[in-house]
C-alpha positions as CSV (number, residue, x, y, z in Angstrom):
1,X,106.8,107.5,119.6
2,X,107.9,109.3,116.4
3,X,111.2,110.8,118.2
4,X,111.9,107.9,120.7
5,X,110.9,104.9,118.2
6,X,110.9,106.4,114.3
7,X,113.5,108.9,115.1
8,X,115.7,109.2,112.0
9,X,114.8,106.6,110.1
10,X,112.5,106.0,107.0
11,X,109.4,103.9,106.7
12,X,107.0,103.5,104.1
13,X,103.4,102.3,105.0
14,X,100.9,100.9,102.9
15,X,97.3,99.6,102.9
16,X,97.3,95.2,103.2
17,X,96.7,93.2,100.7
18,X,95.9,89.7,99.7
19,X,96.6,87.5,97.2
20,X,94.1,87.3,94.2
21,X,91.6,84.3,94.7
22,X,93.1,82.3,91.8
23,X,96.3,82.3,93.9
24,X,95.4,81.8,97.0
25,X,95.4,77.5,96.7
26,X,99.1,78.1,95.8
27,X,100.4,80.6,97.9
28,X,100.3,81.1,102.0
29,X,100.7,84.5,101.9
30,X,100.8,87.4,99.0
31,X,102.5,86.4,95.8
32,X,103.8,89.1,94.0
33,X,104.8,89.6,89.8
34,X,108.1,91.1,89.5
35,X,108.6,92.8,86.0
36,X,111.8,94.5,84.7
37,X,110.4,97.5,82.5
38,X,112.6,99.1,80.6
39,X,111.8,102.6,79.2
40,X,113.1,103.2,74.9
41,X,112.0,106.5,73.3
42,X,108.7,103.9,71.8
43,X,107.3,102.8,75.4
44,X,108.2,100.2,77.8
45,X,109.6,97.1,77.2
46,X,109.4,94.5,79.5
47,X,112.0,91.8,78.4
48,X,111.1,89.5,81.6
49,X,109.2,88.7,84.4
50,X,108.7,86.4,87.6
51,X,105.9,85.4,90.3
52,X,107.1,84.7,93.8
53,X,105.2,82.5,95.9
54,X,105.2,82.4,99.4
55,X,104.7,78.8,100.7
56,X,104.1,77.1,104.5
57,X,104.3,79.4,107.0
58,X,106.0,82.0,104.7
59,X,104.8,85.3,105.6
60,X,106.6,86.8,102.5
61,X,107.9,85.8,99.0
62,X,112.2,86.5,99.5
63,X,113.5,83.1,97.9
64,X,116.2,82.5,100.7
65,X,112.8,81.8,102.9
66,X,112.6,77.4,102.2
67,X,110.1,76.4,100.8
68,X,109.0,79.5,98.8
69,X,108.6,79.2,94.7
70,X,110.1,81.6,92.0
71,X,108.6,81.3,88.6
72,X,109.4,82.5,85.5
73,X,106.3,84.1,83.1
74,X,106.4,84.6,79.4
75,X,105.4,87.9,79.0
76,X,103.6,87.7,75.8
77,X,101.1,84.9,76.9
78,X,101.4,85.3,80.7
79,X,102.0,82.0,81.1
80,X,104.1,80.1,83.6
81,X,107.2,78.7,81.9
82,X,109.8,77.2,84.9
83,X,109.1,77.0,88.9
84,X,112.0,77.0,91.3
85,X,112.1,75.8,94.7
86,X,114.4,76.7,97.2
């Protein structure tokens, strides 16, 4: 399998998981929080930062999937400020 199947190419596996409970009545499969960190000599800053819903039969958040939510979060507060559809 590893030669005939895997051969040269590069996989990364991971454990499953699930969307938090609080979610779960809004998305169909795991919503994930994207977060663009940028590192400065005084810590991180993070200047922004999304949530990607899955919806329907959606088994993943990518946006070009219809149906599926993008949503942009005010870091400070964590709150929801816009929701796109596509």
């Amino acid at each position: 399998f590893m030669t005939d199947i895997v051969g040269d190419n590069a996989y990364v596996l991971q454990r499953r998981l699930d969307t938090h409970s609080a979610l779960t009545p809004y998305a169909s499969a795991l919503a994930t929080v994207r977060m663009v960190n940028l590192v400065q000599d005084d810590g991180v800053f993070c200047p922004m930062a999304i949530i990607k819903l899955p919806q329907g039969g959606n088994i993943a958040d990518n946006f070009w999937r219809g149906g599926n939510l993008a949503c942009s979060i005010d870091v400070d507060s964590g709150k929801i400020e816009t929701v796109a559809r596509r």
